[in-house]
PyMOL CGO cylinders between C-alpha atoms (Angstrom):
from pymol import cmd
from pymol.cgo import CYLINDER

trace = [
    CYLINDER, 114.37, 86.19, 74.38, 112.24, 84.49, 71.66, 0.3, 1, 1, 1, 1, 1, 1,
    CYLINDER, 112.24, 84.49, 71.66, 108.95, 84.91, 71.26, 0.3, 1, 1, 1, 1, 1, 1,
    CYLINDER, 108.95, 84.91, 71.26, 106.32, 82.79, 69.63, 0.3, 1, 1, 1, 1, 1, 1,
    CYLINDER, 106.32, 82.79, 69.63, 104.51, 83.73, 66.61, 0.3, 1, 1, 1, 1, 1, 1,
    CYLINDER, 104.51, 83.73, 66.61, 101.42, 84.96, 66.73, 0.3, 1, 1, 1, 1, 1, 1,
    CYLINDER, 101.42, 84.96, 66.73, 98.23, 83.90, 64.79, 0.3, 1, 1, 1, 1, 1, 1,
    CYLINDER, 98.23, 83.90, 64.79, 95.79, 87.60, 63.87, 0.3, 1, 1, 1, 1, 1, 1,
    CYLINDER, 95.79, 87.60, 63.87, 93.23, 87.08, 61.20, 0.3, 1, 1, 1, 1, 1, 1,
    CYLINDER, 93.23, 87.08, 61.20, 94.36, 83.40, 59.93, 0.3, 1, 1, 1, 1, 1, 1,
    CYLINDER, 94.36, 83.40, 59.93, 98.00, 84.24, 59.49, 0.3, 1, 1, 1, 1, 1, 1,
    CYLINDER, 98.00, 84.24, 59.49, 101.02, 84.13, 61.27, 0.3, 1, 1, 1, 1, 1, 1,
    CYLINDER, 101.02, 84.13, 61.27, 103.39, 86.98, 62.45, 0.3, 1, 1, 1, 1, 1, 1,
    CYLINDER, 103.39, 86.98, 62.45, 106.11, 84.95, 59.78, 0.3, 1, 1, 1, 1, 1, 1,
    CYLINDER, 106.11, 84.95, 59.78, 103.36, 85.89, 56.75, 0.3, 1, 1, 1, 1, 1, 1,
    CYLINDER, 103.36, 85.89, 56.75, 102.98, 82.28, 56.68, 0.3, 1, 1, 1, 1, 1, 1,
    CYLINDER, 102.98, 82.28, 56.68, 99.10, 81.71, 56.36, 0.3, 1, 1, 1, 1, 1, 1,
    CYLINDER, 99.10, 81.71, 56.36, 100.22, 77.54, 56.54, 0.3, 1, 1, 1, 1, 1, 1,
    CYLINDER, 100.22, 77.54, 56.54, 99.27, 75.97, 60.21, 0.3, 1, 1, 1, 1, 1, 1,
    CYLINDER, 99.27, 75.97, 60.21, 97.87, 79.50, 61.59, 0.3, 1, 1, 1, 1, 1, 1,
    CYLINDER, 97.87, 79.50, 61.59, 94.28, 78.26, 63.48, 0.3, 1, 1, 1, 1, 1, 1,
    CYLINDER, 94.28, 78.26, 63.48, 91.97, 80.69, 64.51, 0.3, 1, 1, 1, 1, 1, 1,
    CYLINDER, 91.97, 80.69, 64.51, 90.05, 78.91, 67.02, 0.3, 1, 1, 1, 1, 1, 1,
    CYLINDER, 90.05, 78.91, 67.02, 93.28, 78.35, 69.22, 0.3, 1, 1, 1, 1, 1, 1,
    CYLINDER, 93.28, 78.35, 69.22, 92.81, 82.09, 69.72, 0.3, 1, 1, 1, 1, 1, 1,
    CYLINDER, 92.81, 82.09, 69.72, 89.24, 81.50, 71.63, 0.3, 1, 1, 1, 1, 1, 1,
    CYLINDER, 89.24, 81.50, 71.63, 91.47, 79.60, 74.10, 0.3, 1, 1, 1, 1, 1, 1,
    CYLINDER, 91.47, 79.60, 74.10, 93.76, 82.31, 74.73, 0.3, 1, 1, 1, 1, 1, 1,
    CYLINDER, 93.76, 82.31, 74.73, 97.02, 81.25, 72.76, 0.3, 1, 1, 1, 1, 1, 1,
    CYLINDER, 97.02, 81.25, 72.76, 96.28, 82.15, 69.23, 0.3, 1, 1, 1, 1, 1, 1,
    CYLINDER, 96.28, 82.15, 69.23, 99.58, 80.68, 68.08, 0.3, 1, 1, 1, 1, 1, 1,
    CYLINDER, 99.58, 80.68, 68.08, 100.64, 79.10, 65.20, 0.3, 1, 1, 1, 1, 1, 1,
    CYLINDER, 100.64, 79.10, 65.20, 100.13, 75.24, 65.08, 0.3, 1, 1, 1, 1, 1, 1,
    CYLINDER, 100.13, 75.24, 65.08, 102.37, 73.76, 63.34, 0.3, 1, 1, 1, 1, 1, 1,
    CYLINDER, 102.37, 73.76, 63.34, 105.32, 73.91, 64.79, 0.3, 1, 1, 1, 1, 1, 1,
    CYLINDER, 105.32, 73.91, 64.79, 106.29, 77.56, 63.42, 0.3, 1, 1, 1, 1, 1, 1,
    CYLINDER, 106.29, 77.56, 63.42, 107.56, 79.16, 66.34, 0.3, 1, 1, 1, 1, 1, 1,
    CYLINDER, 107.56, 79.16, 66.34, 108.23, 76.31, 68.75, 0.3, 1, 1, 1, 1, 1, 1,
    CYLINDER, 108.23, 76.31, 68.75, 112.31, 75.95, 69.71, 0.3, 1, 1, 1, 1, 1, 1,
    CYLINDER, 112.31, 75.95, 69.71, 112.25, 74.83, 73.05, 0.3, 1, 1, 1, 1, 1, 1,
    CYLINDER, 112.25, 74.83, 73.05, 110.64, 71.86, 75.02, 0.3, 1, 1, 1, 1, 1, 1,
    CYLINDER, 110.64, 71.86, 75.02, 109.51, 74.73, 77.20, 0.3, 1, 1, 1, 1, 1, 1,
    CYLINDER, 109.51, 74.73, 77.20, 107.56, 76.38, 74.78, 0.3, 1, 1, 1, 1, 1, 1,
    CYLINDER, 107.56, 76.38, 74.78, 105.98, 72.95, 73.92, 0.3, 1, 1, 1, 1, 1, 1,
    CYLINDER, 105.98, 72.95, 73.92, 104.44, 72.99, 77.82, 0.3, 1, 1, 1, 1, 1, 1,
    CYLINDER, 104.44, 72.99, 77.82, 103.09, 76.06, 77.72, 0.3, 1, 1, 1, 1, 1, 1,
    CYLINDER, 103.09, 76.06, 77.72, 100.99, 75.25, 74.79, 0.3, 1, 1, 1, 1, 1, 1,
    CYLINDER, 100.99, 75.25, 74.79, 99.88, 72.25, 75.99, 0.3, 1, 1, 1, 1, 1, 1,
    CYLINDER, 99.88, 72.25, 75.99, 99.20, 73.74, 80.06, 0.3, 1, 1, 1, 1, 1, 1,
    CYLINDER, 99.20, 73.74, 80.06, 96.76, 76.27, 77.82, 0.3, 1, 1, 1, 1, 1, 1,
    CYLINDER, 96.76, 76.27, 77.82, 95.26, 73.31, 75.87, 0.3, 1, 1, 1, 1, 1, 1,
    CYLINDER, 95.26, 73.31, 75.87, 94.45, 71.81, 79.44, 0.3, 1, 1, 1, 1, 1, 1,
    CYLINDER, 94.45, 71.81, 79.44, 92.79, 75.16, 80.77, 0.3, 1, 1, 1, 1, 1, 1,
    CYLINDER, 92.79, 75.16, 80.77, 90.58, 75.65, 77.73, 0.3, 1, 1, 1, 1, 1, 1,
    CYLINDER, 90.58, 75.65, 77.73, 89.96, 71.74, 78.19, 0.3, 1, 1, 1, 1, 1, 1,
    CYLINDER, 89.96, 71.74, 78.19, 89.27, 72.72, 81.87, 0.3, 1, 1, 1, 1, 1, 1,
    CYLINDER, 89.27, 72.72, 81.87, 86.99, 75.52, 80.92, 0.3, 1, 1, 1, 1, 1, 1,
    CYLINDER, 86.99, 75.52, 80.92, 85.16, 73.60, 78.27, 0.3, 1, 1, 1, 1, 1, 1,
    CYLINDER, 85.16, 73.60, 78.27, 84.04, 70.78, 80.59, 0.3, 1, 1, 1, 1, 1, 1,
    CYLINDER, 84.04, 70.78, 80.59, 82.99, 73.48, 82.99, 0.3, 1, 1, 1, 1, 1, 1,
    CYLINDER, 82.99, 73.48, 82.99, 80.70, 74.80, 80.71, 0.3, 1, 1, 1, 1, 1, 1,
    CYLINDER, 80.70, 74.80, 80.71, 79.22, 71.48, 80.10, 0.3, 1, 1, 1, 1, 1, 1,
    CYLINDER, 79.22, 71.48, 80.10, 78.99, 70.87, 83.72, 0.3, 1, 1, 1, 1, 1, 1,
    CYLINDER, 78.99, 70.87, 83.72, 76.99, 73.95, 84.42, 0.3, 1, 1, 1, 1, 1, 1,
    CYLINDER, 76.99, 73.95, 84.42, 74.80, 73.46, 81.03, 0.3, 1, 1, 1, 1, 1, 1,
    CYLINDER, 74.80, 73.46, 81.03, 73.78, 70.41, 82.40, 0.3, 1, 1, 1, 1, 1, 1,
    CYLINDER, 73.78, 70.41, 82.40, 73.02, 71.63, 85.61, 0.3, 1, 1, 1, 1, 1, 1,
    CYLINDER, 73.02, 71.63, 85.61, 71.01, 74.37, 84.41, 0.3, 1, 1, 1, 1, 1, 1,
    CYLINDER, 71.01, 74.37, 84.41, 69.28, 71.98, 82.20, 0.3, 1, 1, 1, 1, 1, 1,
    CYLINDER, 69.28, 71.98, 82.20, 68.51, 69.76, 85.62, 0.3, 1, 1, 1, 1, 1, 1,
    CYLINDER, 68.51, 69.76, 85.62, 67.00, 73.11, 87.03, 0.3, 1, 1, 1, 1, 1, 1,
    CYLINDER, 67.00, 73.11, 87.03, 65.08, 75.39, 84.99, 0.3, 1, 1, 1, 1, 1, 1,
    CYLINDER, 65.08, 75.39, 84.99, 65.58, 72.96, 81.32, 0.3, 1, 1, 1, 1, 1, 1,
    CYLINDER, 65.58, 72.96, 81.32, 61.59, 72.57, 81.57, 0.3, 1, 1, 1, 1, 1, 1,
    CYLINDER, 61.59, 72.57, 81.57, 61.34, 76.34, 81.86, 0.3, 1, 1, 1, 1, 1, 1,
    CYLINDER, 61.34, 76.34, 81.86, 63.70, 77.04, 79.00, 0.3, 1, 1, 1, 1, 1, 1,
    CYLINDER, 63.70, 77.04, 79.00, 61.57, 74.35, 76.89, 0.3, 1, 1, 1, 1, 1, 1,
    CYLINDER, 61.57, 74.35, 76.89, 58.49, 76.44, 77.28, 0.3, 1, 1, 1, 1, 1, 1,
    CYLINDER, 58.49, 76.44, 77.28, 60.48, 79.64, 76.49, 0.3, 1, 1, 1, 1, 1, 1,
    CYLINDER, 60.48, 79.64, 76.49, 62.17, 78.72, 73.80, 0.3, 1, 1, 1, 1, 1, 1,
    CYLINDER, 62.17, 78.72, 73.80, 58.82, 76.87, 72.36, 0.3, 1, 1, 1, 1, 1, 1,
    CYLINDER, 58.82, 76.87, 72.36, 57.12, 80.69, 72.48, 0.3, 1, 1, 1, 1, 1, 1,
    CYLINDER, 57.12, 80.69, 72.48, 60.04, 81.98, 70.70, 0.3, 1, 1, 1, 1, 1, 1,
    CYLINDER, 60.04, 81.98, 70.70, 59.78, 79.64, 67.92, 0.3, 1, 1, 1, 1, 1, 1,
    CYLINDER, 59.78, 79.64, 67.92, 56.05, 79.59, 67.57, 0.3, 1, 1, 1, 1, 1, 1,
    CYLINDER, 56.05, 79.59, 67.57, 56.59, 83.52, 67.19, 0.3, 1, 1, 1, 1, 1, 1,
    CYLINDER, 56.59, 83.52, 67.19, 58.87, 83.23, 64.84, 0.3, 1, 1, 1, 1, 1, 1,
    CYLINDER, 58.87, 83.23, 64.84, 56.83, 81.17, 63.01, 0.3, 1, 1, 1, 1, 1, 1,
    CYLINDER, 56.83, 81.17, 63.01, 53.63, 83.30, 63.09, 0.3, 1, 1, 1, 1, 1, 1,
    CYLINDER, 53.63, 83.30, 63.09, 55.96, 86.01, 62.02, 0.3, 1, 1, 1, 1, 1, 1,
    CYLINDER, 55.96, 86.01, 62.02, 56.94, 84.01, 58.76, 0.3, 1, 1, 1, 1, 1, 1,
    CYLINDER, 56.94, 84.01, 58.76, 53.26, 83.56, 58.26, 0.3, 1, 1, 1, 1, 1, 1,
    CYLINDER, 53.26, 83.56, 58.26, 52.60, 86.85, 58.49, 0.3, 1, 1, 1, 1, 1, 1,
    CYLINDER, 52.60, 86.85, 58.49, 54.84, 87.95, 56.08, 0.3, 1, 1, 1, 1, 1, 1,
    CYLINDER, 54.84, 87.95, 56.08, 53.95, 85.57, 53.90, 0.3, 1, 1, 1, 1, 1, 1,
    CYLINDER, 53.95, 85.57, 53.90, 50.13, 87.12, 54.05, 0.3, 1, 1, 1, 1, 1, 1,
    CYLINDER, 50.13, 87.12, 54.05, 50.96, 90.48, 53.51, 0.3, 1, 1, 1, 1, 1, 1,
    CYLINDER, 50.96, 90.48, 53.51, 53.23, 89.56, 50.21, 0.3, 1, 1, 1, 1, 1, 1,
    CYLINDER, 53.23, 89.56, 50.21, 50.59, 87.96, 49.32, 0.3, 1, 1, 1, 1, 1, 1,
    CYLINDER, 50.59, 87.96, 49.32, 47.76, 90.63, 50.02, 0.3, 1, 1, 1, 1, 1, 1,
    CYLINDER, 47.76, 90.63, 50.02, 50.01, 93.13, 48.35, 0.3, 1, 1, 1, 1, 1, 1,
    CYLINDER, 50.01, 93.13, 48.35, 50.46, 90.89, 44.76, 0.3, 1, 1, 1, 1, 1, 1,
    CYLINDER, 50.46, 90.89, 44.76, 46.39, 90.87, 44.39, 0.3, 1, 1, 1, 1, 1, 1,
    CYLINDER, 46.39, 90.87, 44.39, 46.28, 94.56, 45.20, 0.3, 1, 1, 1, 1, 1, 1,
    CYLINDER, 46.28, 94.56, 45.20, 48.57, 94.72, 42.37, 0.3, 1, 1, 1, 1, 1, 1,
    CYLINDER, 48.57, 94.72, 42.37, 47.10, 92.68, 40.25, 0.3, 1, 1, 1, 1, 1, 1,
    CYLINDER, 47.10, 92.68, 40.25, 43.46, 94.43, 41.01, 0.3, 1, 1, 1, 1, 1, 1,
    CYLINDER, 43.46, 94.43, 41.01, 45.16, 97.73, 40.26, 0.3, 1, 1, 1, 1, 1, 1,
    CYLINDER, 45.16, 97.73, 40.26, 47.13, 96.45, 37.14, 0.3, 1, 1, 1, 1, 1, 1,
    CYLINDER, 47.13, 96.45, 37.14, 43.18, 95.45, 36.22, 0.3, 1, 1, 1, 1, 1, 1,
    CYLINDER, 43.18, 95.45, 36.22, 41.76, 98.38, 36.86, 0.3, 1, 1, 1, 1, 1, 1,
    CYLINDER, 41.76, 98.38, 36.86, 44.43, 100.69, 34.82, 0.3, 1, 1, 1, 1, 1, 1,
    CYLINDER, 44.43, 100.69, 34.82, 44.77, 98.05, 31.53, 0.3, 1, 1, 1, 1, 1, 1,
    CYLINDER, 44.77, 98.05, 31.53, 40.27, 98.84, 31.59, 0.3, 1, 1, 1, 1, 1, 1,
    CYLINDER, 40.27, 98.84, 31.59, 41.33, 102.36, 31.12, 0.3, 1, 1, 1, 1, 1, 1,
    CYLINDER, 41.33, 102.36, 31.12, 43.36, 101.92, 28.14, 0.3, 1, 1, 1, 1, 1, 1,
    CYLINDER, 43.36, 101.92, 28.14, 40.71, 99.53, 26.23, 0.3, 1, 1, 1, 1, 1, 1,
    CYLINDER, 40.71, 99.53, 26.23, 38.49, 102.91, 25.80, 0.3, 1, 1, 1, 1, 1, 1,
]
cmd.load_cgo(trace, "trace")
């Protein structure tokens, strides 16, 4: 029975790193692409039967983002809004406190050099 090679990590089950595509592996065939592997007409339908259910799946996703966007995508705008203003402040924040702490240092580096001048 002949198997088809598999693609794991970028590379094909030959050692052949040419035509190996990662993604296809999100899709659930993970095999290599370019032709390495395929004898039979068969084998050529089963590839593309998987490319139709990740096609299927992939405009189902779409489907329901856009429904979700119809429902709660004012909801999601005010979340996400609060997460990026925090994230912001947090920026700002750290910004302040690097700050804060250079003219500590820079008061302290005074203070120590006054030391040495006596």
């Amino acid at each position: 029975m002949y198997m088809q090679n598999q693609c794991t990590g970028g590379q094909c089950s030959t050692g052949m790193t040419r035509g190996c595509e990662g993604n296809m592996g999100a899709c659930g065939m993970g095999q290599c692409a370019s032709g390495y592997g395929y004898k039979t007409e068969k084998d050529k339908m089963t590839e593309l039967m998987e490319t139709v259910k990740c096609a299927k799946e992939s405009l189902l996703k779409e489907k329901i983002k856009a429904r979700l966007e119809a429902r709660i995508g004012k909801k999601l705008d005010k979340i996400a809004d609060v997460a990026v203003e925090m994230l912001m402040n947090k920026w700002k924040m750290k910004h302040e406190k690097y700050e804060m702490k250079e003219a500590m240092m820079e008061k302290m580096e005074d203070i120590m050099s006054e030391g040495k001048k006596d």
